[in-house]
VEXDREN-2710 file (C-alpha; in Angstrom, 1 decimal):
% VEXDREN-2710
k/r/px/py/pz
1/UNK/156.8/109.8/121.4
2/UNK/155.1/111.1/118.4
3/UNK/152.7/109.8/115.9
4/UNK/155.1/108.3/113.2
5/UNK/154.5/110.5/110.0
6/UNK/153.3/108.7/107.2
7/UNK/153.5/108.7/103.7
8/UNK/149.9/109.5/103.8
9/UNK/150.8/112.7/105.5
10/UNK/153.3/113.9/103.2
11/UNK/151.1/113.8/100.4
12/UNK/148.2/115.7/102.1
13/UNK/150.7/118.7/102.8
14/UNK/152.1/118.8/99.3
15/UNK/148.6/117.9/97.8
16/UNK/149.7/114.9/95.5
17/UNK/149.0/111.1/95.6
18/UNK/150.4/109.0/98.1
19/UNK/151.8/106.7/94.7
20/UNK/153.5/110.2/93.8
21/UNK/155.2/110.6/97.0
22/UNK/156.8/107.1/97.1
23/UNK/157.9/107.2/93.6
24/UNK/159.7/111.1/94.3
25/UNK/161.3/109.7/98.0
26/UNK/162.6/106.5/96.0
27/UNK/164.0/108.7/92.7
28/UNK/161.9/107.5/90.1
29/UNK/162.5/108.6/86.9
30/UNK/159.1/109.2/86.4
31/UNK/158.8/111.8/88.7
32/UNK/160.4/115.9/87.9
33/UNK/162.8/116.8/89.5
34/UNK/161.0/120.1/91.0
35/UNK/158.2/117.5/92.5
36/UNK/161.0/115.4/93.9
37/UNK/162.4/118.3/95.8
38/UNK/159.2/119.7/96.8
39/UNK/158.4/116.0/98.0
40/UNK/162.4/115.4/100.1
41/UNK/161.7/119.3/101.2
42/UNK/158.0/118.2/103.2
43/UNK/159.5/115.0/104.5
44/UNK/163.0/116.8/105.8
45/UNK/160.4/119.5/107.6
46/UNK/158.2/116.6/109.0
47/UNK/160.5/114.5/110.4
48/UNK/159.8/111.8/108.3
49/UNK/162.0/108.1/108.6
50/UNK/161.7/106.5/105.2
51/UNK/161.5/102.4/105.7
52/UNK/164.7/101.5/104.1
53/UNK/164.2/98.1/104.7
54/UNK/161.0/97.9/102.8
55/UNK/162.4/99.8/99.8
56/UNK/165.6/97.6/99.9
57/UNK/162.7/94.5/99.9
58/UNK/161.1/96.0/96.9
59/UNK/164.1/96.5/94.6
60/UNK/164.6/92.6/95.3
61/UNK/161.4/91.6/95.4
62/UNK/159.8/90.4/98.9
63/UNK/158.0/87.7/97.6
64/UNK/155.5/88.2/100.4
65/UNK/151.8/88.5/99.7
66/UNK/149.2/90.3/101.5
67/UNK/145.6/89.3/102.1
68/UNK/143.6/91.9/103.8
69/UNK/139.9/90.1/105.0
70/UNK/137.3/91.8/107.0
71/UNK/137.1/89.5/109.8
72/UNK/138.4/85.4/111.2
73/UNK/135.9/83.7/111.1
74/UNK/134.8/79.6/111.3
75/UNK/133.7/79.5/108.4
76/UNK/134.6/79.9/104.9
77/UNK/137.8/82.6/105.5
78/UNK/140.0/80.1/107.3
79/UNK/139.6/77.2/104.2
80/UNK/139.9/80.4/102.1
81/UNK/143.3/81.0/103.6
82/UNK/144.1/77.3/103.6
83/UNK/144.1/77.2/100.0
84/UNK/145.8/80.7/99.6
85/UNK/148.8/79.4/101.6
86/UNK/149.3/76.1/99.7
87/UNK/149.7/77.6/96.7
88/UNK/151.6/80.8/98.1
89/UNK/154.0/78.1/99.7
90/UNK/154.4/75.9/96.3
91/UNK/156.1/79.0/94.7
92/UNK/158.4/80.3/97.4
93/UNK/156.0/83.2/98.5
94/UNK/155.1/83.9/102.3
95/UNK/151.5/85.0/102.8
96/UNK/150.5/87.8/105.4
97/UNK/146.9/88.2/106.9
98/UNK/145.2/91.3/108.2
99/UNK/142.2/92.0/109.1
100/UNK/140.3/95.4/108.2
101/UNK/137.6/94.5/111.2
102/UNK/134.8/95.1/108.6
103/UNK/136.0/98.8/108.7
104/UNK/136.7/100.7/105.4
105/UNK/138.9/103.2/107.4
106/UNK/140.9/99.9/108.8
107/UNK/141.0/98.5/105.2
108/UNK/142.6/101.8/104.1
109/UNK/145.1/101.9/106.1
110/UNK/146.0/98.1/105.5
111/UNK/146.4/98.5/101.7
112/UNK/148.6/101.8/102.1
113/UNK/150.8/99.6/104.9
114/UNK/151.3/96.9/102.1
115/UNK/153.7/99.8/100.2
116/UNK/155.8/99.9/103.4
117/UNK/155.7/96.1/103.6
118/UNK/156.8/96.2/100.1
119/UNK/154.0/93.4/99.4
120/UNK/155.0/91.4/95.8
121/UNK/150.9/91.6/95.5
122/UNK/147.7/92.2/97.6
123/UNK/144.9/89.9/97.9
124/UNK/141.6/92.0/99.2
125/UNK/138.2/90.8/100.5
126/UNK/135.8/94.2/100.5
127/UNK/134.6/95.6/103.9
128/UNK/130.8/96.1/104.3
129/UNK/131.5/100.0/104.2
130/UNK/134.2/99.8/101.2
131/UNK/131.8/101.9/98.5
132/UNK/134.5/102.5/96.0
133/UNK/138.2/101.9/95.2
134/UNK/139.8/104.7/95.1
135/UNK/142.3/104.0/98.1
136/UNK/144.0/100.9/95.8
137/UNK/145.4/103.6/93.1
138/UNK/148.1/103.7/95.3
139/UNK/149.1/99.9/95.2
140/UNK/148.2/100.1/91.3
141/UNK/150.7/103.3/90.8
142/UNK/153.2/101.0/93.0
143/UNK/153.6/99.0/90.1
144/UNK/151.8/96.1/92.9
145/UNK/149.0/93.7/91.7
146/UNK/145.9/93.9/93.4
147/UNK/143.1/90.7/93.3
148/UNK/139.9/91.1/94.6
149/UNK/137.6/87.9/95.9
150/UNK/134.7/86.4/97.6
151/UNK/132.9/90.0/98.6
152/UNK/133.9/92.2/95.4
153/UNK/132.2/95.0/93.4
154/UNK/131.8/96.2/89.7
155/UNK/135.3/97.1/88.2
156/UNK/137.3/97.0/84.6
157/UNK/140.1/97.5/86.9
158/UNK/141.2/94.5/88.6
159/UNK/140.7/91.6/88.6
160/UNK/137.9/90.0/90.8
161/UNK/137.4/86.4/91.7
162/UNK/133.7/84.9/92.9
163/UNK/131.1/83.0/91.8
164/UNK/127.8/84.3/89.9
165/UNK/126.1/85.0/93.0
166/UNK/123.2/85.6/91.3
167/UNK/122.6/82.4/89.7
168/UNK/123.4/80.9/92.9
169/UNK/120.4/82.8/94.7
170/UNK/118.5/81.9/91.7
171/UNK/119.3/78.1/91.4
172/UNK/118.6/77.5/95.5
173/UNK/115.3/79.1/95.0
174/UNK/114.8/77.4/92.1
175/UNK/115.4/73.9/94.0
176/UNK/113.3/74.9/96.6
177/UNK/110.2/75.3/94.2
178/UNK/111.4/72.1/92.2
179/UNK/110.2/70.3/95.2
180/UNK/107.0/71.8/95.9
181/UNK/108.0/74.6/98.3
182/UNK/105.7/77.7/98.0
183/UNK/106.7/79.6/101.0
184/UNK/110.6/80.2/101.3
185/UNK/112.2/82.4/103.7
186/UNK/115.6/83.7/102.6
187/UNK/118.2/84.9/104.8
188/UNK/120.3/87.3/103.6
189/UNK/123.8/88.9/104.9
190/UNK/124.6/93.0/105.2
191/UNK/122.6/94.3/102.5
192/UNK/125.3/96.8/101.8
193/UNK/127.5/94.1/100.1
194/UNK/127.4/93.0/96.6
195/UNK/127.0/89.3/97.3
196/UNK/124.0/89.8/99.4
197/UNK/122.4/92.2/96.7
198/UNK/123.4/89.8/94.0
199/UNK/121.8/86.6/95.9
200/UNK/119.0/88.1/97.1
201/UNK/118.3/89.3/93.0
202/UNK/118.8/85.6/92.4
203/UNK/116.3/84.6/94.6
204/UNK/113.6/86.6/93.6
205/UNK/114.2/85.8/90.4
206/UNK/113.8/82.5/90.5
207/UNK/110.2/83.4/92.3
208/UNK/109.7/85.5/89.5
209/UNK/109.8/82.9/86.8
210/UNK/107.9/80.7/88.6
211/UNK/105.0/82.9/89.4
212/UNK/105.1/82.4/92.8
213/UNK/104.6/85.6/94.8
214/UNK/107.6/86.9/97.3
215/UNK/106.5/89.2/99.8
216/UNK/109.7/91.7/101.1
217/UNK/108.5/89.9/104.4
218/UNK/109.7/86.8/103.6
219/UNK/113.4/88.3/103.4
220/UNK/115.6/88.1/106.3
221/UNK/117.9/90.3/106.2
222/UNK/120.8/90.8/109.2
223/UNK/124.0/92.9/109.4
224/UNK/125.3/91.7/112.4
225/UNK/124.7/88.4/113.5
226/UNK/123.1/89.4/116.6
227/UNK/120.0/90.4/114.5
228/UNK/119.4/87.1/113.1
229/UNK/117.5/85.6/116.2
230/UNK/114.7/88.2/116.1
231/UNK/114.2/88.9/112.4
232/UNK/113.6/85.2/111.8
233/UNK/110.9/84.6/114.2
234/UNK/109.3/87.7/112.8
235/UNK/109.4/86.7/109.2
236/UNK/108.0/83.2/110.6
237/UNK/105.4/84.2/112.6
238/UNK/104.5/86.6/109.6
239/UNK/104.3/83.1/107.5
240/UNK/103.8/80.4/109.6
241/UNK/102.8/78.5/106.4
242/UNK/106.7/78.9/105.8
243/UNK/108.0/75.3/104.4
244/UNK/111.5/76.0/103.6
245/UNK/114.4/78.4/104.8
246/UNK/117.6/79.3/102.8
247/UNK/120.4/80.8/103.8
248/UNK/122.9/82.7/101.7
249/UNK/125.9/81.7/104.2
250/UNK/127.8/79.1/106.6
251/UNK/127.5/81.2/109.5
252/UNK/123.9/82.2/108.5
253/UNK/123.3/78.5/108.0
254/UNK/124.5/77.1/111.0
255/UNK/122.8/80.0/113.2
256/UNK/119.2/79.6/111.4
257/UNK/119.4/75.8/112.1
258/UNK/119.8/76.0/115.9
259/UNK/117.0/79.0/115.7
260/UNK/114.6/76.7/113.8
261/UNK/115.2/73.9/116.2
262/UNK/114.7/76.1/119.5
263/UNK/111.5/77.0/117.8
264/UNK/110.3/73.2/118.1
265/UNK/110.5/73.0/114.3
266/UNK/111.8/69.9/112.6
267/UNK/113.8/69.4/109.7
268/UNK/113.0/68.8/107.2
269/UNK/109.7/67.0/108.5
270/UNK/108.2/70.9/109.4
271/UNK/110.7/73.2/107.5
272/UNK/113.2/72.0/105.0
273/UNK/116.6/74.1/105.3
274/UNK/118.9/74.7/102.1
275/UNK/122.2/77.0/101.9
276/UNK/124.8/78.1/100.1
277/UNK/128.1/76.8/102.0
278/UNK/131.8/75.5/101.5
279/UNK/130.9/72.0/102.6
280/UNK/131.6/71.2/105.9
281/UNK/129.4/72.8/108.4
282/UNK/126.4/71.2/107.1
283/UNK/128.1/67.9/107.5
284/UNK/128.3/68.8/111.6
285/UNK/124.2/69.7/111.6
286/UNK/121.8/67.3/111.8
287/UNK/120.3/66.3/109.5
288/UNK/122.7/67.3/107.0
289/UNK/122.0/69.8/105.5
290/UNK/121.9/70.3/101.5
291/UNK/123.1/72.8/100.0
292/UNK/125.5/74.6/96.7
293/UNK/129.1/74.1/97.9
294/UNK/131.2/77.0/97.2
295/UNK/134.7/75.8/98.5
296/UNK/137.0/78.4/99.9
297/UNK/139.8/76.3/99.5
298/UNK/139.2/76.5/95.5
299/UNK/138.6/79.7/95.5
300/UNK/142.5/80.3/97.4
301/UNK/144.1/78.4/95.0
302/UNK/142.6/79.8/92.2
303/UNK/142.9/83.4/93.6
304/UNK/146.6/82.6/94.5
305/UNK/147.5/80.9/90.9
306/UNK/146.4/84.4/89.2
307/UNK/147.9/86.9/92.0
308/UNK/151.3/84.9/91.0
309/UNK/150.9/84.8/87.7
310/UNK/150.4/88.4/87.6
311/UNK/153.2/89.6/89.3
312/UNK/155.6/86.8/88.0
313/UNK/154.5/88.5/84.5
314/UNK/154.3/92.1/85.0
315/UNK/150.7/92.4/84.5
316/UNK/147.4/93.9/85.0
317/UNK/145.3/92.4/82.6
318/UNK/141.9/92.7/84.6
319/UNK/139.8/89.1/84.4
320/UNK/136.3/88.8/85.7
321/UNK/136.5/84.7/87.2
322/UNK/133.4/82.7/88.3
323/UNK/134.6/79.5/89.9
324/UNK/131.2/77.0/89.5
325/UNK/129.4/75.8/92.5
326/UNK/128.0/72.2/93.2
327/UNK/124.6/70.7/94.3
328/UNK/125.2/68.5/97.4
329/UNK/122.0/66.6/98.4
330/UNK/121.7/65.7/101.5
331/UNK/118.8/65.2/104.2
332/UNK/117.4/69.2/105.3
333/UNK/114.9/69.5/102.0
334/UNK/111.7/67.8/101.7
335/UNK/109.0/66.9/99.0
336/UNK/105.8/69.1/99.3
337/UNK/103.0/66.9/98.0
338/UNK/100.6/68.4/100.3
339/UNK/100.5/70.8/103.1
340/UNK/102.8/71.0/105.8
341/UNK/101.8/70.2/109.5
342/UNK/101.0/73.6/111.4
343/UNK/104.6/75.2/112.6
344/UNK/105.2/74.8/116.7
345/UNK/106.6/76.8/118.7
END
């Protein structure tokens, strides 16, 4: 059997938008009449099956919702979804979950099958690679509402959902030196993402107004987990007058604190630890850990409340949310009245 020809394929052969292409095959009045023929022409010569089932769905309205993440994880995405489902259940909605596996190429494809799935709206965490967003014209030209949250980028055309990730980078640095900590290591996510850029800028800032000197040494920073191990004890052996380590994520977090603890260091007595996390991993470290909770399951509802809203209202106004984080103080950060006992290892 055949690869299935796709909309995608139609509209590379008659060189127009995939959105152009649906709307001709579905006789919208939009759309001329000689484009509509040219369009049914391509598709007769292809061999192309239309999904009627999907276009039935979208003529009555699926009332399904799509949310397209880069990868399941433990932490953070499944709370995420948590919340995303409550609300997504409370008004008669079914939610769908893909995964783009981090891959822009994946995450394409996913947002052009939520026109076949007839998706009421589309809920989209970024990929690493995703550099632009072109490939959501097509959901936009569907008439389907698009939100984008946790990992977004600069747009004035949809609506985004995250926290001020720099003044969270800022404000954990800023704690850091509030308690007499002179030498911070920061651990830092895929540098191609927007969050880690903006956090990172936060942190430095924060060293900036203090006149405390950063050095680019004291910046950890990993794309794939599997990186973490080795760029830490370099950064740490570069400064083993290091007194405090903060990490810009849950999985980061939880990772740097077994790391730190196979290096013989204690915490907070050697190295205090601070992170940025939705509030229950550092419950399950010892000691627990402080840190600026950013829940996931607030940031699902909220996410889910305007997705709804939107499509329940026919609109695209494009809104630009922060959702606030919160200081939780627990038992990883010291006081630094004097210096710290040499580092082990």
């Amino acid at each position: 059997m055949g690869k299935r020809v796709t909309l995608r394929d139609i509209a590379k052969t008659v060189g127009l938008s995939m959105a152009t292409v649906s709307r001709a095959l579905a006789d919208h009045p939009d759309i001329s009449s000689d484009t509509k023929e040219r369009v049914r022409n391509a598709a007769q010569a292809m061999s192309y099956i239309p999904n009627y089932r999907a276009r039935y769905m979208r003529a009555k309205h699926s009332r399904l919702i799509a949310l397209i993440v880069p990868e399941m994880n433990t932490f953070f995405v499944p709370s995420m979804i948590s919340g995303i489902n409550h609300v997504v259940q409370q008004n008669d909605y079914s939610l769908i979950v893909f995964q783009s596996d981090n891959a822009i190429v994946q995450e394409r494809r996913l947002v052009e099958y939520c026109t076949h799935l007839s998706a009421d709206g589309v809920l989209l965490v970024l990929s690493s690679e995703t550099s632009d967003l072109q490939h959501l014209e097509v959901l936009r030209e569907c008439g389907i509402p698009v939100v984008l949250l946790d990992r977004t980028m600069e747009t004035t055309k949809y609506t985004t959902i995250t926290i001020d990730d720099q003044e969270v980078g800022r404000e954990a640095a800023a704690y850091l030196i509030s308690h007499g900590h002179k030498r911070c290591l920061g651990v830092f996510s895929d540098p191609r993402q927007r969050i880690s850029a903006h956090r990172l800028r936060g942190f430095r800032r924060a060293h900036t107004e203090n006149s405390i000197p950063l050095a680019d040494s004291q910046i950890v920073r990993v794309s794939v987990i599997d990186e973490l191990a080795s760029a830490l004890e370099k950064s740490l052996d570069a400064h083993p007058d290091t007194t405090a380590v903060f990490t810009m994520t849950d999985e980061l977090l939880v990772h740097t604190h077994h790391l730190l603890s196979r290096r013989g260091l204690r915490i907070p007595e050697d190295v205090s630890l601070f992170g940025i996390s939705d509030g229950q991993a550092p419950l399950f470290l010892h000691p627990n850990v402080t840190h600026l909770r950013h829940s996931g399951v607030e940031v699902g509802e909220r996410t889910a409340h305007i997705l709804i809203g939107m499509i329940e209202h026919n609109s695209d106004a494009m809104m630009d949310v922060r959702i606030r984080t919160t200081l939780v103080e627990l038992g990883s950060v010291a006081t630094r009245s004097r210096p710290p006992a040499k580092q082990r290892r």
